[in-house]
GUVEX-415257 format. One record per residue: residue number from 1; x, y, z of N, C-alpha, C in turn. Coordinates in steps of 0.1 Angstrom, whole numbers, padded with zeros to 4 digits, always signed. Layout:
<rs>
resi, n.xx, n.yy, n.zz, ca.xx, ca.yy, ca.zz, c.xx, c.yy, c.zz
NUM, X, Y, Z, X, Y, Z, X, Y, Z $
...
</rs>
This chain:
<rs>
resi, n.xx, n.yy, n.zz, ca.xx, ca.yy, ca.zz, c.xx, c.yy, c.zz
1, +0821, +1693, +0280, +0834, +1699, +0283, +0838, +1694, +0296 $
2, +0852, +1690, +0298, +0853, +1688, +0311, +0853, +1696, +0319 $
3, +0857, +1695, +0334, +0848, +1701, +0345, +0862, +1713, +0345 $
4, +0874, +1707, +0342, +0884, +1721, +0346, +0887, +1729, +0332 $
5, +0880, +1721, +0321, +0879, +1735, +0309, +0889, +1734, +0300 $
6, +0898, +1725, +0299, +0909, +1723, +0296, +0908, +1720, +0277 $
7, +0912, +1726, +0267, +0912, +1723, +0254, +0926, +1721, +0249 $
8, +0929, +1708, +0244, +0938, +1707, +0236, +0935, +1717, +0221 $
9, +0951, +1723, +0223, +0953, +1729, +0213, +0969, +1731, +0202 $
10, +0968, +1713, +0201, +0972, +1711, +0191, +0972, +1713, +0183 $
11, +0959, +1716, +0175, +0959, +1716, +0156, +0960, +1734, +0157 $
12, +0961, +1741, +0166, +0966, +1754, +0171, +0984, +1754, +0170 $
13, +0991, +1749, +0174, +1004, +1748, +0169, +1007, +1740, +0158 $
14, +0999, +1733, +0151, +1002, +1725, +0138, +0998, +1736, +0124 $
15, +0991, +1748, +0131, +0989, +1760, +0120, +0977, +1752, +0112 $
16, +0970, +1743, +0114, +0959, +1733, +0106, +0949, +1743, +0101 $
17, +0946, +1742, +0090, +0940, +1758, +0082, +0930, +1742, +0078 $
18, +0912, +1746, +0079, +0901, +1740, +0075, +0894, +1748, +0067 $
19, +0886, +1742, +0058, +0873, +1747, +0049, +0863, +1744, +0056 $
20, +0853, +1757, +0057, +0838, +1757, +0062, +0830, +1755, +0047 $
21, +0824, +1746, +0046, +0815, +1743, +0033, +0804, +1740, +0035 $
22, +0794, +1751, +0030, +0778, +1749, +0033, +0772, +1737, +0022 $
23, +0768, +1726, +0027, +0760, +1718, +0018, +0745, +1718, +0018 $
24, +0738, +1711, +0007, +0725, +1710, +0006, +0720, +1698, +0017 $
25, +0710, +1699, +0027, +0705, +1691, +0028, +0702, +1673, +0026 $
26, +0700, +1671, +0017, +0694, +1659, +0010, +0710, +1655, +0011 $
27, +0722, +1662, +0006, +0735, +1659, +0002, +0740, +1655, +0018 $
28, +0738, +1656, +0033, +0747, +1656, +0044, +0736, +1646, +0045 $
29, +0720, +1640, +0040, +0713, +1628, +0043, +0720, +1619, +0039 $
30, +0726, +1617, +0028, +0730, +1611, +0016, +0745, +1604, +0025 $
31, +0752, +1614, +0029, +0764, +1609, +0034, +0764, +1602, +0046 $
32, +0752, +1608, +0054, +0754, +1599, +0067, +0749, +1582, +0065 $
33, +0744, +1581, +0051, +0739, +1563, +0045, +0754, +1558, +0044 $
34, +0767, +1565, +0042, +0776, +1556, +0041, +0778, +1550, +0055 $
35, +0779, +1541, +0049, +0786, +1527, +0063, +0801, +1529, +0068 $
36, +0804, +1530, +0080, +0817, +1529, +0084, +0826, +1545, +0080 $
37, +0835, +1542, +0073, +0845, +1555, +0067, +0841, +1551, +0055 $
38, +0834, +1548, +0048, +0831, +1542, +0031, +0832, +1559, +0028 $
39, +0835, +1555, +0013, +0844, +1569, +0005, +0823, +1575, -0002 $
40, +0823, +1586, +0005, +0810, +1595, +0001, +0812, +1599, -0013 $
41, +0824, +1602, -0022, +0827, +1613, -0031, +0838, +1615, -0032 $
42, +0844, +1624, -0042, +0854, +1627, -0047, +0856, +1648, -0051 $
43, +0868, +1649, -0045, +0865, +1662, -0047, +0879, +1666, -0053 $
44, +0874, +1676, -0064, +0881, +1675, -0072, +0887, +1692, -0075 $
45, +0902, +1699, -0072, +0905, +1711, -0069, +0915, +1712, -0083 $
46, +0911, +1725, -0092, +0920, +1724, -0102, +0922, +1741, -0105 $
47, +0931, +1746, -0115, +0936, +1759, -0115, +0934, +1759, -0132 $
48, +0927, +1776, -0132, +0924, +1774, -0143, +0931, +1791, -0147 $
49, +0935, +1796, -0159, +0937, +1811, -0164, +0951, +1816, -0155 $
50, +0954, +1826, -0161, +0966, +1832, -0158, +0963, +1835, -0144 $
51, +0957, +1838, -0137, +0956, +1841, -0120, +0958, +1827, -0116 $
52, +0955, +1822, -0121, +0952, +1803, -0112, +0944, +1804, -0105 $
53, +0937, +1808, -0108, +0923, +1808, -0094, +0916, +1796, -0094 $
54, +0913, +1789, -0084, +0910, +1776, -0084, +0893, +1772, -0087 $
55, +0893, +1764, -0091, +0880, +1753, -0096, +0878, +1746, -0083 $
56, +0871, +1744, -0074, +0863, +1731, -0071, +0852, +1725, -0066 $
57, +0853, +1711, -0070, +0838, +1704, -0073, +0839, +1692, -0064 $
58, +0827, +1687, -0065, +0824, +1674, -0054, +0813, +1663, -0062 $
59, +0818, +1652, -0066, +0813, +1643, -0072, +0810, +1630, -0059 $
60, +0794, +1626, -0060, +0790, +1622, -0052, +0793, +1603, -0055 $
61, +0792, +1599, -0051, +0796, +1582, -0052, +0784, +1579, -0061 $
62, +0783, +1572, -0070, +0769, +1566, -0076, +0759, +1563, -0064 $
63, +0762, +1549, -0059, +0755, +1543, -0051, +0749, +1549, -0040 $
64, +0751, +1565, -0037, +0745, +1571, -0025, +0738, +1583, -0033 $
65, +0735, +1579, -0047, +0720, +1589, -0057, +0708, +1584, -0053 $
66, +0706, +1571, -0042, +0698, +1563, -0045, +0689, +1566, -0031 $
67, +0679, +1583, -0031, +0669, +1584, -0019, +0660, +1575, -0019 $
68, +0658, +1572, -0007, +0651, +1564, -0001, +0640, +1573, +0002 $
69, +0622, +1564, +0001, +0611, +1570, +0008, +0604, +1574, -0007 $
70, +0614, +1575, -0021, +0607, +1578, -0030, +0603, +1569, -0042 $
71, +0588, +1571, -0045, +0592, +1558, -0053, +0591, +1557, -0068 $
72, +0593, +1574, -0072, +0597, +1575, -0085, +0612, +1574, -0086 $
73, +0617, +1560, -0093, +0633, +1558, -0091, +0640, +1563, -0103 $
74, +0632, +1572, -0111, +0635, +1582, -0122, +0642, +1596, -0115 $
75, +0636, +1596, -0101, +0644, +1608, -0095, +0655, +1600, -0082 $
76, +0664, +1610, -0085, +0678, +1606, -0077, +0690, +1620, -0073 $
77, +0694, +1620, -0062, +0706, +1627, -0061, +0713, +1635, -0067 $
78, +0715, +1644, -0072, +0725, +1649, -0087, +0741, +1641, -0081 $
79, +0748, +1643, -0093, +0761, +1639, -0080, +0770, +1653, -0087 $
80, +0772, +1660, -0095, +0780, +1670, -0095, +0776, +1682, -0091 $
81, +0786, +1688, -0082, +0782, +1696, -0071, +0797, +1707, -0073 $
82, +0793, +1718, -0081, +0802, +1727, -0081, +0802, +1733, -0067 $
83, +0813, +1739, -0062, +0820, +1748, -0050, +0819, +1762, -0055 $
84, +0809, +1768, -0046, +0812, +1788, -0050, +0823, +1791, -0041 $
85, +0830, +1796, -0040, +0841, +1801, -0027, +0837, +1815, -0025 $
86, +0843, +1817, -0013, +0841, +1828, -0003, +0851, +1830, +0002 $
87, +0853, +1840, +0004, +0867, +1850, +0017, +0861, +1846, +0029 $
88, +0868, +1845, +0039, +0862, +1846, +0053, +0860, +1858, +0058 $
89, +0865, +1864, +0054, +0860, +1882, +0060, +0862, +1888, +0069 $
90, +0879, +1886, +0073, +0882, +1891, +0081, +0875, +1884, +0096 $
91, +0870, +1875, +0097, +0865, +1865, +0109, +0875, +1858, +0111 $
92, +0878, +1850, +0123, +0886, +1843, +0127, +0875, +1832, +0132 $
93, +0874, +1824, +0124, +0866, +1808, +0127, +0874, +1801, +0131 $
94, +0870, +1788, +0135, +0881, +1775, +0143, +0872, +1764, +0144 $
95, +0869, +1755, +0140, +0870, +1737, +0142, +0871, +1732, +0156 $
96, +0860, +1730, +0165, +0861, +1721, +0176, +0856, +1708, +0173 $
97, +0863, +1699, +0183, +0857, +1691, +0184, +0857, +1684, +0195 $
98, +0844, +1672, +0203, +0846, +1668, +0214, +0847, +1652, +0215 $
99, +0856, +1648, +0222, +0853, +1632, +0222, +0845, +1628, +0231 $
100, +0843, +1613, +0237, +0840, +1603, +0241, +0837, +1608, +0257 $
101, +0849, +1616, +0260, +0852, +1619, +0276, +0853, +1635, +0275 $
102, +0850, +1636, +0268, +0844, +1654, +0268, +0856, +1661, +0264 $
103, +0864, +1659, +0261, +0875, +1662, +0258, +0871, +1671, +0247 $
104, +0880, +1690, +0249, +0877, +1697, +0237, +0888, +1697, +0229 $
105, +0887, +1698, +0220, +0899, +1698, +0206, +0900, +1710, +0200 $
106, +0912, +1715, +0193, +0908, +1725, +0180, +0914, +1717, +0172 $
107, +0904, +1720, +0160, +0907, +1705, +0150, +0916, +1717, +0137 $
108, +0913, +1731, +0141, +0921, +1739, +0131, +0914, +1754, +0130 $
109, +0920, +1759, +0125, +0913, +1776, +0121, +0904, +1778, +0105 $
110, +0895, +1779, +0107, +0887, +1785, +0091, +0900, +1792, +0082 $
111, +0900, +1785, +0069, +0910, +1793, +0062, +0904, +1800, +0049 $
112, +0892, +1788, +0044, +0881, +1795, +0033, +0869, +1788, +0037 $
113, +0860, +1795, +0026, +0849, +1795, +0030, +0842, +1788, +0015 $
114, +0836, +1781, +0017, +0827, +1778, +0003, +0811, +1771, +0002 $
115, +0804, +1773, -0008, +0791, +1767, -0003, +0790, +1756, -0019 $
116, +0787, +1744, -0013, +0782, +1734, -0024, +0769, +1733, -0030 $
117, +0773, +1737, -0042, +0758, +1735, -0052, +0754, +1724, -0059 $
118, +0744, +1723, -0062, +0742, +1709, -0072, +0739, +1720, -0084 $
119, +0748, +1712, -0095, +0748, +1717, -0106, +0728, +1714, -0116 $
120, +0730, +1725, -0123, +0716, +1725, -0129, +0713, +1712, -0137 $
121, +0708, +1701, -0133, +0703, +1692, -0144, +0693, +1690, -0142 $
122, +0691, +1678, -0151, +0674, +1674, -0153, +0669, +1661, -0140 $
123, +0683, +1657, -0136, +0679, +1650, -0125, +0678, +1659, -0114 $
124, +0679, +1669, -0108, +0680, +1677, -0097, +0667, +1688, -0100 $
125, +0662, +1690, -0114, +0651, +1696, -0114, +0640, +1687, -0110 $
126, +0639, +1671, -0115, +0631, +1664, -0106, +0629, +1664, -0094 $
127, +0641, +1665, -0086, +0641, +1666, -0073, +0634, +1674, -0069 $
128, +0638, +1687, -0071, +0634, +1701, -0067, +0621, +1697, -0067 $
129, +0616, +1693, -0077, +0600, +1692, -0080, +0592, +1686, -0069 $
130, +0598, +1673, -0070, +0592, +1662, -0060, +0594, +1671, -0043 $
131, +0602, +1672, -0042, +0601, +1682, -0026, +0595, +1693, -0026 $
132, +0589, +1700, -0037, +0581, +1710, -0034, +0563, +1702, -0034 $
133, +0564, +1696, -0044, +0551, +1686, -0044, +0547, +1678, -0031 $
134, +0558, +1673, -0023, +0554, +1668, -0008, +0553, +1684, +0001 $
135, +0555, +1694, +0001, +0559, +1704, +0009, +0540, +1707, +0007 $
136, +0539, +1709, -0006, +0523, +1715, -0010, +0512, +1704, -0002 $
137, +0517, +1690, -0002, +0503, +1681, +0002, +0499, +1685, +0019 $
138, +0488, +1683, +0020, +0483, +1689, +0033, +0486, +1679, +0045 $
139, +0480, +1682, +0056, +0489, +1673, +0067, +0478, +1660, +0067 $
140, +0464, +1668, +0068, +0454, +1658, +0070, +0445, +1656, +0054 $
141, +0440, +1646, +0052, +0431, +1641, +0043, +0419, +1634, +0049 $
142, +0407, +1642, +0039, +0395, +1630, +0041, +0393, +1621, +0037 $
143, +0389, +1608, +0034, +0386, +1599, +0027, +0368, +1592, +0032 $
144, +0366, +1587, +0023, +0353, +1582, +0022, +0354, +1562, +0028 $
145, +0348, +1558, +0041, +0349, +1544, +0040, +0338, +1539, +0035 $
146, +0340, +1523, +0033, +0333, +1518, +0028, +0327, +1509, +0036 $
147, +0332, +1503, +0053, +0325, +1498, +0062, +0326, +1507, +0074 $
148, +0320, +1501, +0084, +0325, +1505, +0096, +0332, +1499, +0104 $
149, +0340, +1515, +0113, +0353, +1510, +0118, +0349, +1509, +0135 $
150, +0354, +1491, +0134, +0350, +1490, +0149, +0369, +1491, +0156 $
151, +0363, +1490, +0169, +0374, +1497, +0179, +0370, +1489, +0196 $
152, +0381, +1488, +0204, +0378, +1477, +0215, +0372, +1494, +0221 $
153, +0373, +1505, +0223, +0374, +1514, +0229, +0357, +1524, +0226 $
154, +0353, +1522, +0235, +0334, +1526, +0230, +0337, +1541, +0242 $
155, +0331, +1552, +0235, +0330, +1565, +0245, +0322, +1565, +0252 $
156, +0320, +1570, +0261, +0308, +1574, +0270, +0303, +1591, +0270 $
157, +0293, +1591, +0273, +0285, +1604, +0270, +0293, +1615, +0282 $
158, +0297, +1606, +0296, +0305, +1617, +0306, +0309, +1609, +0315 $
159, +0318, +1613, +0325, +0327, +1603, +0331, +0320, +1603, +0341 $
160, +0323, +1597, +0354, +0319, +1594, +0364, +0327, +1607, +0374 $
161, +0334, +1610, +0377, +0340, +1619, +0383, +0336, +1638, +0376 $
162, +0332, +1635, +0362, +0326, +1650, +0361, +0315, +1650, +0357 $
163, +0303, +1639, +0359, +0295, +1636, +0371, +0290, +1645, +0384 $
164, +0303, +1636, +0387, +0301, +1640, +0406, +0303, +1658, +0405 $
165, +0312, +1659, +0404, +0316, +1676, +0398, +0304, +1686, +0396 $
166, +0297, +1681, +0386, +0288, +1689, +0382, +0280, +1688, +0393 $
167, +0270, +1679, +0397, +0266, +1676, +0410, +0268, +1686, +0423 $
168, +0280, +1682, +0423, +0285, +1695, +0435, +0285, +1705, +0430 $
169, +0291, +1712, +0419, +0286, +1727, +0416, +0277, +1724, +0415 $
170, +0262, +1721, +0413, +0249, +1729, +0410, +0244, +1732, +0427 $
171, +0252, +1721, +0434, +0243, +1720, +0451, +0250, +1732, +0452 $
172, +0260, +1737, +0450, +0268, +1748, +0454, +0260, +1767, +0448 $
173, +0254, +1759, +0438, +0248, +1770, +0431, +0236, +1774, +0439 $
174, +0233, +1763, +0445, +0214, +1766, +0451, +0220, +1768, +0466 $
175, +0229, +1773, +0467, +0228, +1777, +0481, +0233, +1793, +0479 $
176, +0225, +1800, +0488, +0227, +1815, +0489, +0235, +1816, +0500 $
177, +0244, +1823, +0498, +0253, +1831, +0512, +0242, +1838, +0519 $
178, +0241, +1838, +0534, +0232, +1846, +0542, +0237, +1854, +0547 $
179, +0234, +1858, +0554, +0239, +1871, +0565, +0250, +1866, +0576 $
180, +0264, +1873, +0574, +0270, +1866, +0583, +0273, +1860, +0600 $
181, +0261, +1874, +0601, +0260, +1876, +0618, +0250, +1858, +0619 $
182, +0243, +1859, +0609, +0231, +1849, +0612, +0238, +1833, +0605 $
183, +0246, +1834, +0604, +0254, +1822, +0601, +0260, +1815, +0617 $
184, +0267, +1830, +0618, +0273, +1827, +0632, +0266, +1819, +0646 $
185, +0249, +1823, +0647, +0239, +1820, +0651, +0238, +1803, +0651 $
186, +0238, +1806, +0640, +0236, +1787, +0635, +0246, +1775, +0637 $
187, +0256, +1785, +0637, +0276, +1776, +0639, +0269, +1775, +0660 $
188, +0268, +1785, +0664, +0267, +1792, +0676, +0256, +1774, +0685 $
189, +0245, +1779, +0677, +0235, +1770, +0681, +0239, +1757, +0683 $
190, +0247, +1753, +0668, +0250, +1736, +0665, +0260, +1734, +0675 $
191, +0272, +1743, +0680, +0281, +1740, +0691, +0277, +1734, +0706 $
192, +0266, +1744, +0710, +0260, +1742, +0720, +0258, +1725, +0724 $
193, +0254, +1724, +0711, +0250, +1701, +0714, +0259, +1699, +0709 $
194, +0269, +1700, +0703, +0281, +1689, +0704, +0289, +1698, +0701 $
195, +0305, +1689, +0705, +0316, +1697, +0704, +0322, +1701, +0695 $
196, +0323, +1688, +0683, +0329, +1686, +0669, +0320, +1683, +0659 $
197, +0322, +1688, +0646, +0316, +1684, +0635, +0325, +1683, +0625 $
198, +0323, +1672, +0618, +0329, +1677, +0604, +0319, +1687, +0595 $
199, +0331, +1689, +0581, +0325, +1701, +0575, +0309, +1704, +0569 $
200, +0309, +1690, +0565, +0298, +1680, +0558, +0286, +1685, +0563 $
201, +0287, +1682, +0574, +0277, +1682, +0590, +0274, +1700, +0589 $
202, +0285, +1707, +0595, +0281, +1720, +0592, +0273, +1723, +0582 $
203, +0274, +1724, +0568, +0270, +1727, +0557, +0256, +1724, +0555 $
204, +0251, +1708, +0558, +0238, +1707, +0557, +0233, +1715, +0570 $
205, +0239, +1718, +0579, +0230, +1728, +0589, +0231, +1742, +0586 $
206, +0242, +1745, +0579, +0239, +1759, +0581, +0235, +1767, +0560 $
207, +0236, +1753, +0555, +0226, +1755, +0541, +0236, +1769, +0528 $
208, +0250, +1766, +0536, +0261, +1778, +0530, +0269, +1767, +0523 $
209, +0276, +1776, +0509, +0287, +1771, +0504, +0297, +1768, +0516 $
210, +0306, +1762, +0510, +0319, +1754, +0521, +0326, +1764, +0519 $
211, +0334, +1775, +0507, +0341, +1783, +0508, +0339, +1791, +0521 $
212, +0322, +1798, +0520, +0321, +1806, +0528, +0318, +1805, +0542 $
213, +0316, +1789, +0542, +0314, +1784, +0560, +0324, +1785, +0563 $
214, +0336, +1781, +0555, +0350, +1779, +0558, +0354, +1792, +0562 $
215, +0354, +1803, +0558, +0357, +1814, +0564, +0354, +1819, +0571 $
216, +0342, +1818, +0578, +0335, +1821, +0590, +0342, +1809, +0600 $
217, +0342, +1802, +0600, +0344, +1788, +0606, +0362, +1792, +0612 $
218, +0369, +1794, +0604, +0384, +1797, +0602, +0382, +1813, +0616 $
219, +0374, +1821, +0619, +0374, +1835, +0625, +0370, +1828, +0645 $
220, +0361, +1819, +0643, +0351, +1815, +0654, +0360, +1800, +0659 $
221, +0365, +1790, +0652, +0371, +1778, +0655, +0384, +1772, +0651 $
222, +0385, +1759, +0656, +0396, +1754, +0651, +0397, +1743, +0641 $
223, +0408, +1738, +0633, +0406, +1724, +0628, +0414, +1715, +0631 $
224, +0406, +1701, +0635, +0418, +1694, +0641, +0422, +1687, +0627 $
225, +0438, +1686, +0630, +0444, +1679, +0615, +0448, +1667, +0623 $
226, +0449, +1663, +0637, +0452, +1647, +0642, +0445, +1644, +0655 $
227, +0445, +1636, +0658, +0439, +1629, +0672, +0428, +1622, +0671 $
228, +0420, +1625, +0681, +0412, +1614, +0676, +0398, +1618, +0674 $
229, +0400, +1634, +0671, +0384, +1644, +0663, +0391, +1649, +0655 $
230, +0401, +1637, +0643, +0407, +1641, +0637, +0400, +1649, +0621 $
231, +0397, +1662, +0612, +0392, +1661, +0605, +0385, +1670, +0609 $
232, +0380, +1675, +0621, +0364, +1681, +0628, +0369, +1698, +0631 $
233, +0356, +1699, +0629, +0361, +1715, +0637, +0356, +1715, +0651 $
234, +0362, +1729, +0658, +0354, +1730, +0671, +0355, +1742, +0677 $
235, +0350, +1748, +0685, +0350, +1764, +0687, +0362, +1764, +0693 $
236, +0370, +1780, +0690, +0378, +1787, +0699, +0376, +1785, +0716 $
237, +0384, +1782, +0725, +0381, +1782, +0737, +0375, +1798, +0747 $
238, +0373, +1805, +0735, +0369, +1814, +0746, +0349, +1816, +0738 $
239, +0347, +1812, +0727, +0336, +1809, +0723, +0331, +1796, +0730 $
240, +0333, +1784, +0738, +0328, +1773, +0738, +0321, +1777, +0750 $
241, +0308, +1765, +0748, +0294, +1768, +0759, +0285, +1757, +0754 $
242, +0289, +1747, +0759, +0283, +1735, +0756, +0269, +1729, +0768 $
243, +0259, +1724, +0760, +0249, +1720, +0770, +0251, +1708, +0774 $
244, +0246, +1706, +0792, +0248, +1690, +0795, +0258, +1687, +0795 $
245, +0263, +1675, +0792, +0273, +1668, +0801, +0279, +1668, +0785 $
246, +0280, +1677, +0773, +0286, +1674, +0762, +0303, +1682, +0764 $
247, +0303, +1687, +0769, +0317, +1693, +0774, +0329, +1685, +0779 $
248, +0324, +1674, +0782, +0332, +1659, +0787, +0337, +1653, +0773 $
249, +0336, +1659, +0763, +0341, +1650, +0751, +0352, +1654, +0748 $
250, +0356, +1662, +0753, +0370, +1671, +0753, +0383, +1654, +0758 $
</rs>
């Protein structure tokens, strides 16, 4: 729609009165095979009995009975398609439509209502058949080969990265959380000789999962995210107490 909402509503003062007609499936496949404006059918409106109440039907072109995908060519299209009519019921329907540039239309008001049937024959009970018979076949089938199927693509038993994965959980598994006072000890101790560590480094000394060093580590220090102990941790300034001349690395 365009952006200010704007609908011509011409077929609104032309009083343009449309049919809403429900068709079958297979029958709106059928039409979209015509090429260009090529003529789909013929529909045919007639008055029959002292009321004149109207007759109508829809006769399909020969040449578009002809589904495709099937390859019993004994089954085909029906082409006579009686019209049941309907009241609109007191609804007020309307016909849009949009072009190229968004442009909205009213193409007319609903004036009847009708639904297209395919009349009962013996070519449309084929049909019926054949589409219930594909509806019933299953999605997958087994079959039995007779060689074997080679393929450029050979599996492997496990990848290399869930591998590594596993690996690290199990080291993760064999390590016990300790006592946190006695963790601190250990963080406490390793500071003393040097200033920075990475996490790595911690972990083999203090023999703790990384979550939970990391949380202790996060209460007692810092992390540098740049410079040039970029990556490392190192104690809070009011924790630091370094031995020897290691306090110069600052």
């Amino acid at each position: 729609m365009s952006e200010k909402g704007e609908v011509d509503l011409t077929g609104a003062k032309q009083n343009t009165g449309v049919w809403l007609v429900k068709v079958p499936k297979y029958l709106s496949q059928q039409w979209a095979k015509a090429t260009g404006r090529g003529e789909v059918g013929k529909l045919r409106i007639s008055k029959k009995g002292n009321q004149g109440k109207a007759e109508v039907s829809f006769t399909l072109n020969e040449e578009l009975t002809v589904i495709e995908g099937i390859e019993d060519k004994s089954v085909s299209a029906p082409r006579e398609h009686p019209f049941t009519m309907q009241t609109v019921g007191g609804q007020t329907l309307a016909v849009f439509t949009e072009n190229s540039s968004d442009k909205i239309a009213l193409e007319g008001v609903v004036v009847q209502r009708a639904e297209c049937r395919p009349a009962v024959s013996e070519s449309y009970m084929r049909l019926k058949r054949l589409q219930i018979e594909e509806l019933a076949k299953p999605v997958r089938l087994s079959q039995q080969l007779d060689k074997v199927v080679t393929c450029n693509y050979k599996p492997v038993a496990n990848h290399t990265y869930n591998l590594e994965y596993e690996r690290k959980k199990k080291e993760e598994g064999k390590r016990a959380r300790a006592d946190k006072q006695q963790v601190l000890d250990m963080l406490f101790s390793a500071f003393e000789k040097h200033q920075y560590y990475n996490i790595k480094d911690l972990v083999e000394i203090t023999k703790q999962p990384v979550t939970y060093l990391k949380e202790i580590l996060r209460d007692i220090g810092i992390y540098n995210v740049k410079g040039t102990h970029k990556n490392t941790w190192e104690l809070k300034p009011e924790y630091r107490h370094y031995q020897g001349d290691e306090k110069t690395d600052e």
